[in-house]
NUDO-230496 format. One record per residue: residue number from 1; residue in one letter; z, y, x of N, C-alpha, C in turn. Coordinates in steps of 0.2 Angstrom, whole numbers, plus 5000, padded with zeros to 4 digits. Layout:
NUDO-230496
<seq: NUM; type: A; nZ: Z; nY: Y; nX: X; caZ: Z; caY: Y; caX: X; cZ: Z; cY: Y; cX: X> $
...
***
This chain:
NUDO-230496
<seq: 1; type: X; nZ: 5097; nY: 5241; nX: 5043; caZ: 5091; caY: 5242; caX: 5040; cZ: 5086; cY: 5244; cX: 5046> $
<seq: 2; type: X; nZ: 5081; nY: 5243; nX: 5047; caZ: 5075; caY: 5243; caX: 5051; cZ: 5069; cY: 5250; cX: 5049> $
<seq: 3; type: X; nZ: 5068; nY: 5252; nX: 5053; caZ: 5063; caY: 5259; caX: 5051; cZ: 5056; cY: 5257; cX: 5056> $
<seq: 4; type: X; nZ: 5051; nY: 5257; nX: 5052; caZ: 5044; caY: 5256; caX: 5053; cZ: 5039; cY: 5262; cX: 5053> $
<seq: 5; type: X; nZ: 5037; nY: 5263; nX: 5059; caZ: 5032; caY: 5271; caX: 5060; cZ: 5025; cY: 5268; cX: 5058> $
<seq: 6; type: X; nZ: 5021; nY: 5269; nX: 5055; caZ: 5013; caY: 5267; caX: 5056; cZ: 5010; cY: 5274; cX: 5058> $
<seq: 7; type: X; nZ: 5004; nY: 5276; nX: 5062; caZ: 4999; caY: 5279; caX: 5063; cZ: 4994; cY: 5277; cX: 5059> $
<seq: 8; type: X; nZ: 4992; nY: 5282; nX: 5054; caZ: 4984; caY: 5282; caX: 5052; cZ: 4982; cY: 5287; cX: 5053> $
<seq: 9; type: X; nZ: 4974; nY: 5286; nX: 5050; caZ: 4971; caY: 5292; caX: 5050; cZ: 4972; cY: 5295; cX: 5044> $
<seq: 10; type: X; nZ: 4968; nY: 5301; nX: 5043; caZ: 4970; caY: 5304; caX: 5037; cZ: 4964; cY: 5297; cX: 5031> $
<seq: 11; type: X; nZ: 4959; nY: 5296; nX: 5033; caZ: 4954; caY: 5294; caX: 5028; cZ: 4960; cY: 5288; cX: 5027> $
<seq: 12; type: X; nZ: 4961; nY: 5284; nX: 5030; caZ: 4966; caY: 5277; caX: 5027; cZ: 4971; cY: 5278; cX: 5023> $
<seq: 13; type: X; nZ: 4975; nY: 5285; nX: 5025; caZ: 4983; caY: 5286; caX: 5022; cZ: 4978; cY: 5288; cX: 5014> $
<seq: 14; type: X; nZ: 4974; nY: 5291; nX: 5015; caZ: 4972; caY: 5295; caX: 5007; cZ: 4970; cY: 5288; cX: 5004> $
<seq: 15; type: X; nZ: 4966; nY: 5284; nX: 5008; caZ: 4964; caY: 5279; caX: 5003; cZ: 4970; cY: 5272; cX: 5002> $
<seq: 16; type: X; nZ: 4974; nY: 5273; nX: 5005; caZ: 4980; caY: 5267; caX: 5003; cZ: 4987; cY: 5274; cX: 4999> $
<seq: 17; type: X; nZ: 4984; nY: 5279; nX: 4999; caZ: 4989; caY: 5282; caX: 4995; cZ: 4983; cY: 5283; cX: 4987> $
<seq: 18; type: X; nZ: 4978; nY: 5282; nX: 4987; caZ: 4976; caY: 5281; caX: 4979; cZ: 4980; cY: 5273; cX: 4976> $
<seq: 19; type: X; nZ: 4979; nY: 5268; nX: 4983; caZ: 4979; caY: 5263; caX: 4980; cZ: 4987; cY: 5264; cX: 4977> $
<seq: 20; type: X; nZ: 4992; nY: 5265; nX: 4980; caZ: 4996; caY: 5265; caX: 4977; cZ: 4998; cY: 5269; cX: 4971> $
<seq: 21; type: X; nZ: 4996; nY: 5273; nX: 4970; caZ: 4994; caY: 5280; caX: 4963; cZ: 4991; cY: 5276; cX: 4958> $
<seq: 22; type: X; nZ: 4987; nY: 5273; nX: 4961; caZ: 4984; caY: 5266; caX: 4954; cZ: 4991; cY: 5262; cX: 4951> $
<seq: 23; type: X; nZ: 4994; nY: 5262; nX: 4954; caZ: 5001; caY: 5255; caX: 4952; cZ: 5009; cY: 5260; cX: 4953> $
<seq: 24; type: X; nZ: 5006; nY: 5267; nX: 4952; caZ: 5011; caY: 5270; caX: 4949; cZ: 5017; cY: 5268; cX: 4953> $
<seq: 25; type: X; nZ: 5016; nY: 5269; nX: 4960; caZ: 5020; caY: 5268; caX: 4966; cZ: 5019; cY: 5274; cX: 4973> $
<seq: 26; type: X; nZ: 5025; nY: 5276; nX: 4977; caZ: 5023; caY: 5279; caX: 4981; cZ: 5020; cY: 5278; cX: 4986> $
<seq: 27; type: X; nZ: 5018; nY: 5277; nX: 4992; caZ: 5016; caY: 5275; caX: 5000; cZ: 5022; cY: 5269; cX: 4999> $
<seq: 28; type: X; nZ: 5028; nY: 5272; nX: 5000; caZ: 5035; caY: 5269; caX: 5003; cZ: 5036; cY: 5263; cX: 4998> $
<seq: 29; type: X; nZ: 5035; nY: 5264; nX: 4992; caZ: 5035; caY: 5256; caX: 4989; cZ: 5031; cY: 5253; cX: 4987> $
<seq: 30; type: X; nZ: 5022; nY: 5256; nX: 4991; caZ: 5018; caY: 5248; caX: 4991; cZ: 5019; cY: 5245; cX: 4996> $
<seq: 31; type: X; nZ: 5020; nY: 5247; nX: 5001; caZ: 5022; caY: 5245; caX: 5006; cZ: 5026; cY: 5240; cX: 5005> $
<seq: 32; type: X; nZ: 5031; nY: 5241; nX: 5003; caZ: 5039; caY: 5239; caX: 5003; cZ: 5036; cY: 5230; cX: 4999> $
<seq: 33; type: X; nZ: 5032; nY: 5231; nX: 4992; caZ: 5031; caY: 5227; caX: 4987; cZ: 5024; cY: 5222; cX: 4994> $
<seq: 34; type: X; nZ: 5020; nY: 5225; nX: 4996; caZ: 5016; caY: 5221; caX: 5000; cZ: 5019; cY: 5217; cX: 5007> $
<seq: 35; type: X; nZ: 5025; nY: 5219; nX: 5010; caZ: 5027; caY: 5216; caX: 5015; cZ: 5031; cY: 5212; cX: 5010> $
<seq: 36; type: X; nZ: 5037; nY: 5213; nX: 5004; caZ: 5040; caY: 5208; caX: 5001; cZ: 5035; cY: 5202; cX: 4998> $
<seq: 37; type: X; nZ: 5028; nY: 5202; nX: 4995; caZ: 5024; caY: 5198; caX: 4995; cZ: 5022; cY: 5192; cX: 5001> $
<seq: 38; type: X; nZ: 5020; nY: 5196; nX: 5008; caZ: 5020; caY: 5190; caX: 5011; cZ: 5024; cY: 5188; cX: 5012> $
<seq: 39; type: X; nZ: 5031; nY: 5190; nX: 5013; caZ: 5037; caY: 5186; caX: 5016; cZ: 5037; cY: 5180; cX: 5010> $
<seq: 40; type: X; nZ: 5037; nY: 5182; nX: 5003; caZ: 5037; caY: 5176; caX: 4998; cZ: 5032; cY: 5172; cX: 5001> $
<seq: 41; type: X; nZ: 5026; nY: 5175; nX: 5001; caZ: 5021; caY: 5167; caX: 5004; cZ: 5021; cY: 5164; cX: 5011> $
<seq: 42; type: X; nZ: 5025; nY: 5169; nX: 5016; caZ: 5025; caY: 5164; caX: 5020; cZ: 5034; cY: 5159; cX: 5021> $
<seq: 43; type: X; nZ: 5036; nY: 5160; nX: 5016; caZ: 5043; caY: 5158; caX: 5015; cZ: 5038; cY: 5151; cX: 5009> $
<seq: 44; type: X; nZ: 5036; nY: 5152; nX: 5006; caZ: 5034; caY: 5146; caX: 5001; cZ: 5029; cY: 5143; cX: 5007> $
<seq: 45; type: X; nZ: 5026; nY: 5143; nX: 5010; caZ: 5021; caY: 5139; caX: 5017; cZ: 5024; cY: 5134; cX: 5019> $
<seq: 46; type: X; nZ: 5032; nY: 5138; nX: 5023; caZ: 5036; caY: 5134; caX: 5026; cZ: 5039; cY: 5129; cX: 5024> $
<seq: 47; type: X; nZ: 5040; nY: 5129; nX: 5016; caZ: 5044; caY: 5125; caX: 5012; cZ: 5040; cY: 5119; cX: 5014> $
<seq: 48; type: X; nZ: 5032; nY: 5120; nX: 5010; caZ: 5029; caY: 5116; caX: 5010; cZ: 5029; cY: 5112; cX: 5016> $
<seq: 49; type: X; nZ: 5028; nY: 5115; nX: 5020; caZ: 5028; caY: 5110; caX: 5027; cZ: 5034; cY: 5108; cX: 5029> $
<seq: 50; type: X; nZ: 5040; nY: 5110; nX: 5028; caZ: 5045; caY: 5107; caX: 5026; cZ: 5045; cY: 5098; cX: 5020> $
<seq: 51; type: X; nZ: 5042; nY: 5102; nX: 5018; caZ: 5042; caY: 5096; caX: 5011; cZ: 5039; cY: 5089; cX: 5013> $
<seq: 52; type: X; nZ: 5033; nY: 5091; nX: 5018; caZ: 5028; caY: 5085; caX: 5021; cZ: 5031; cY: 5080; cX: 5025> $
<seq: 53; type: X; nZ: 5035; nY: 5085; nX: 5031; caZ: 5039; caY: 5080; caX: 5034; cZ: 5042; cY: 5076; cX: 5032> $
<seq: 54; type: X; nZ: 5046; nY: 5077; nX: 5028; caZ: 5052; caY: 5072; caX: 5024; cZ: 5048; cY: 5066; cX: 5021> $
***
């Protein structure tokens, strides 16, 4: 497993820590839930491109 450090300020961590307070999630699993989201869409992308060539 891989560990990721980010630097914020304090105004961004407070404002990405309500957003996740909204959705009844920590810091560590909107995170988790928003990195999991792009890999699905750049995983469905490639398909696509995949799919054209053929």
């Amino acid at each position: 497993m891989r560990e990721i450090h980010l630097k914020l300020n304090d105004q961004d961590y407070f404002g990405f820590l309500s957003v996740a307070t909204e959705d009844n999630l920590t810091v560590e699993e909107k995170l988790k839930q928003i990195i999991n989201y792009h890999l699905i869409v750049y995983r469905n992308k490639q398909k696509l491109k995949n799919e054209h060539l053929m």
